[in-house]
BAVOMAR-428417 format. One record per residue (C-alpha): x, y, z; residue in three letters. Coordinates in nm, 2 decimals. Example, Ala and Ser with C-alpha at 12.3 -4.5 7.8 and 13.67 -1.06 7.14 Angstrom:
BAVOMAR-428417
<rec><px>1.23</px><py>-0.45</py><pz>0.78</pz><resn>ALA</resn></rec>
<rec><px>1.37</px><py>-0.11</py><pz>0.71</pz><resn>SER</resn></rec>
This chain:
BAVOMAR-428417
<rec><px>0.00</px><py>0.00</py><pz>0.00</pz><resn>UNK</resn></rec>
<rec><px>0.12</px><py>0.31</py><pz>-0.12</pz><resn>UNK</resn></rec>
<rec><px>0.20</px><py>0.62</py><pz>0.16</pz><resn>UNK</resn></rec>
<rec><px>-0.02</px><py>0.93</py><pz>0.19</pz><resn>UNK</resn></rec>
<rec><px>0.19</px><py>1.26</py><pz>0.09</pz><resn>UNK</resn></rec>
<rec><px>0.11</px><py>1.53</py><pz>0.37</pz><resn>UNK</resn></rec>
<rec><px>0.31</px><py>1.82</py><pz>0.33</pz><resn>UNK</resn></rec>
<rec><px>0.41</px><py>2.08</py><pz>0.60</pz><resn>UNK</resn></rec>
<rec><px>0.19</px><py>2.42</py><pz>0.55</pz><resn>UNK</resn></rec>
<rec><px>0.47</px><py>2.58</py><pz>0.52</pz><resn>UNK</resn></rec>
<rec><px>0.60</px><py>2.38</py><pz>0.21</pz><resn>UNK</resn></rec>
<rec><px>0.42</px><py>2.60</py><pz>-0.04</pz><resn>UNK</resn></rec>
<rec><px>0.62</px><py>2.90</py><pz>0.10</pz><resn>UNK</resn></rec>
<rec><px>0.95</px><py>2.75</py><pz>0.07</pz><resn>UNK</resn></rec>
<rec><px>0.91</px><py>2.67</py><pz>-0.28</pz><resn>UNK</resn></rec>
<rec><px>0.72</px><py>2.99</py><pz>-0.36</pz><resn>UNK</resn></rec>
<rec><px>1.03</px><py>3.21</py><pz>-0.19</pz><resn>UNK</resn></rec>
<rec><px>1.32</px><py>3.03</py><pz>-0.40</pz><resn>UNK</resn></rec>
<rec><px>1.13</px><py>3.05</py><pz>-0.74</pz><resn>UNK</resn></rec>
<rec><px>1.11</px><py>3.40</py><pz>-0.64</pz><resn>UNK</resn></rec>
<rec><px>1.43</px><py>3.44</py><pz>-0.59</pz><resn>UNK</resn></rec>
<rec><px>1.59</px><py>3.25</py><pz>-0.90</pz><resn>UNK</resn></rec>
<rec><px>1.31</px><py>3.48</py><pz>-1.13</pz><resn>UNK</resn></rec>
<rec><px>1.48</px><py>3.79</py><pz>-0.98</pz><resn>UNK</resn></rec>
<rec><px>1.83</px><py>3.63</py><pz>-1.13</pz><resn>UNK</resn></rec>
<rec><px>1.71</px><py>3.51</py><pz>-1.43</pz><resn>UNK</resn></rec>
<rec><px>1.37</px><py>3.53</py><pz>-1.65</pz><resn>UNK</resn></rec>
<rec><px>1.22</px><py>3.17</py><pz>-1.64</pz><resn>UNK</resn></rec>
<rec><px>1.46</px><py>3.05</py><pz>-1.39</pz><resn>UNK</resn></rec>
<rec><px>1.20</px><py>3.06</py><pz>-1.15</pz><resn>UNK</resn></rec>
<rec><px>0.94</px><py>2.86</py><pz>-1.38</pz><resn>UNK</resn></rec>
<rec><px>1.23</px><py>2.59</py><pz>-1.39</pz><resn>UNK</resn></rec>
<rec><px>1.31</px><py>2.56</py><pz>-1.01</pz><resn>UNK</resn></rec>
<rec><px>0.93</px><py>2.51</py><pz>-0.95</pz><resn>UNK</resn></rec>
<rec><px>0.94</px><py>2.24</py><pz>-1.23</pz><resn>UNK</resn></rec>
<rec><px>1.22</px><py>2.00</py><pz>-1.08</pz><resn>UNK</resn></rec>
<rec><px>1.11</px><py>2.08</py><pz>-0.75</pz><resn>UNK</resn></rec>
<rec><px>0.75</px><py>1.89</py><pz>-0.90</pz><resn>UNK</resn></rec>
<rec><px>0.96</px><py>1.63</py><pz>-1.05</pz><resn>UNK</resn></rec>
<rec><px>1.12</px><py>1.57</py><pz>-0.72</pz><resn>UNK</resn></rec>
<rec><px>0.79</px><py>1.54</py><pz>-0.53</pz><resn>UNK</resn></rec>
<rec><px>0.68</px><py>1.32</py><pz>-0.76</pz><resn>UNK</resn></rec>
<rec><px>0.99</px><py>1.07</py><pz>-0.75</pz><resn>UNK</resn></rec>
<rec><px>1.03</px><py>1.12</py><pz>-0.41</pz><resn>UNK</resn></rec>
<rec><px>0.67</px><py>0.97</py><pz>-0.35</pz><resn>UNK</resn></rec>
<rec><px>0.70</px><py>0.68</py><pz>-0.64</pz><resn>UNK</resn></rec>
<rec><px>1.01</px><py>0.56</py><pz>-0.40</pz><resn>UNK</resn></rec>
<rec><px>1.04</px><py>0.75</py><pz>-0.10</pz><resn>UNK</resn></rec>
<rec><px>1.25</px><py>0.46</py><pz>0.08</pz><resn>UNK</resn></rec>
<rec><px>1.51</px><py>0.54</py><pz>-0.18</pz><resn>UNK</resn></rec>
<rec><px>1.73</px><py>0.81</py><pz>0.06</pz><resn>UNK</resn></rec>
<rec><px>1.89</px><py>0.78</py><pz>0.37</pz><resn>UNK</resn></rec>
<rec><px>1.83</px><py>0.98</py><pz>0.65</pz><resn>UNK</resn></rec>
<rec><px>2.05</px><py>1.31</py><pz>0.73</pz><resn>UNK</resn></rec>
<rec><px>2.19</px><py>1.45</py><pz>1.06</pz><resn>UNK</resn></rec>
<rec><px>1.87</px><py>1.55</py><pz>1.21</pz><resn>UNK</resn></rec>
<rec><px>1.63</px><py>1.24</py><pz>1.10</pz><resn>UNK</resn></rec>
<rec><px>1.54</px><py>1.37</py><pz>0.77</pz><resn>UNK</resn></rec>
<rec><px>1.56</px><py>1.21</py><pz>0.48</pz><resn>UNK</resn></rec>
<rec><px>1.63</px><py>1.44</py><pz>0.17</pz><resn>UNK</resn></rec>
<rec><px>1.54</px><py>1.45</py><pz>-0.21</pz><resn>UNK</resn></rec>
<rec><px>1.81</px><py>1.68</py><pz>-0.38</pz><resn>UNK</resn></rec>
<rec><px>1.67</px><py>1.87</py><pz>-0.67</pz><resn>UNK</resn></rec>
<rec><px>1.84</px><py>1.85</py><pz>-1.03</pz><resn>UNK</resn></rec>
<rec><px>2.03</px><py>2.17</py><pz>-1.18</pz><resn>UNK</resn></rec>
<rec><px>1.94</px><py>2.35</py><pz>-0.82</pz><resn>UNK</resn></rec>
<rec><px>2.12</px><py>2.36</py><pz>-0.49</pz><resn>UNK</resn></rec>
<rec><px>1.83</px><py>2.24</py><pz>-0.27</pz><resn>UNK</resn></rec>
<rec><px>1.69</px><py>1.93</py><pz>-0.08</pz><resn>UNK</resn></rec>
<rec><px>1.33</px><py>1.83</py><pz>-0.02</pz><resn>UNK</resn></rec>
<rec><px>1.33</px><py>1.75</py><pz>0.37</pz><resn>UNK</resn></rec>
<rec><px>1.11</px><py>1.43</py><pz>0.45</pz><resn>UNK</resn></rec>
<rec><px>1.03</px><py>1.16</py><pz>0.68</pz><resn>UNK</resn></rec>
<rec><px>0.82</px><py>0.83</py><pz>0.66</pz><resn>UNK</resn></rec>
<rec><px>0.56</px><py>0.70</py><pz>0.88</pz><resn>UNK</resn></rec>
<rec><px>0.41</px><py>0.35</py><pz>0.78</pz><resn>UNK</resn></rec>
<rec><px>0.15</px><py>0.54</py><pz>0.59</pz><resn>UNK</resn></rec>
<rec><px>0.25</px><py>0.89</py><pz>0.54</pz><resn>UNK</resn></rec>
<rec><px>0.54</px><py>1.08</py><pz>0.34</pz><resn>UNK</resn></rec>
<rec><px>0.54</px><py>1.38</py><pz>0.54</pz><resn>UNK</resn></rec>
<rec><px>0.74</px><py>1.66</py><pz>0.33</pz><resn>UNK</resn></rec>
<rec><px>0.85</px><py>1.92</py><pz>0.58</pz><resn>UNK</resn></rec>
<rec><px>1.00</px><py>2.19</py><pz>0.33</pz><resn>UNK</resn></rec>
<rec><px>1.26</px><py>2.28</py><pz>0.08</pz><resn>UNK</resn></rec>
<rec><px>1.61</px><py>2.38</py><pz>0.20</pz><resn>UNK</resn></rec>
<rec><px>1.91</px><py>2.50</py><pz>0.04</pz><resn>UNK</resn></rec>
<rec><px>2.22</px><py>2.37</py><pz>0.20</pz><resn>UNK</resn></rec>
<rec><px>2.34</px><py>2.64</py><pz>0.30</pz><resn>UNK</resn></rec>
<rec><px>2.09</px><py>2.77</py><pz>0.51</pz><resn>UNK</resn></rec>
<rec><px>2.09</px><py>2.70</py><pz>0.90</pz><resn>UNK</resn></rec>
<rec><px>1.83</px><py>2.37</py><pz>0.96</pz><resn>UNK</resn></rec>
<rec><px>1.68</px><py>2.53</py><pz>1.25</pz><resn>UNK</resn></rec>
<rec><px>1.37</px><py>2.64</py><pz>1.09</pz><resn>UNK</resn></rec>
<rec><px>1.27</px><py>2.29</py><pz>0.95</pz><resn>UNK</resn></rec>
<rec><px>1.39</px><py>2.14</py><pz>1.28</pz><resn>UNK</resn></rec>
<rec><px>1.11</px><py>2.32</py><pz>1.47</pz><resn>UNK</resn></rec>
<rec><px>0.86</px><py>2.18</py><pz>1.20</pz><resn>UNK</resn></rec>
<rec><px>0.90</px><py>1.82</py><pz>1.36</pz><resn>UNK</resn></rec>
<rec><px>0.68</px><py>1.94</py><pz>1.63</pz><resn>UNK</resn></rec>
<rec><px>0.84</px><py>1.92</py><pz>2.00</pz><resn>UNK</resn></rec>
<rec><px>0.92</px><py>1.56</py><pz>2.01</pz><resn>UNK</resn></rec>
<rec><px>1.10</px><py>1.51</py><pz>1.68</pz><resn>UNK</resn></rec>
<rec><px>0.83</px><py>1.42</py><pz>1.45</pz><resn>UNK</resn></rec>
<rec><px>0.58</px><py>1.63</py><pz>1.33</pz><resn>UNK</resn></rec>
């Protein structure tokens, strides 16, 4: 039986704010993060077992041609997809989605 995707409300945000971002650099550029980032949510729930887990129990999707990593978890029924990161960016924020005991 295939998982139920739930994604983190602030999910929409993340991706929003980088497309953003990347269309302020370059025309279109925007258009194409928000593309692989679809892409990626789509492997990532065909296969979610795929990737390991990270430093602070996530497991990650990296995205294609852009610097950034889809943060997720697995229940036995759920892919929970906390939010989009860029690596360099301090994991705090996505931390505190796991709710106050780790998971969200």
């Amino acid at each position: 039986m295939a998982r139920v995707p739930r994604f983190h409300p602030l999910f929409t945000n993340d991706v929003l704010r980088s497309a953003d971002w990347y269309e302020g650099k370059t025309i279109g550029l925007g258009v194409d993060f928000t593309f692989w980032i679809e892409k990626g949510i789509h492997e990532l729930l065909d296969d979610p077992e795929r990737r390991s887990n990270i430093h602070y129990g996530f497991r990650y999707w990296p995205i294609p041609r852009f610097p950034h990593l889809i943060l997720y978890d697995l229940t036995p029924f759920e892919v929970l997809v906390f939010g989009v990161m860029h690596p360099s960016q301090e994991p705090d924020q996505w931390i505190s989605r796991r709710g106050p005991h780790g998971k969200d």
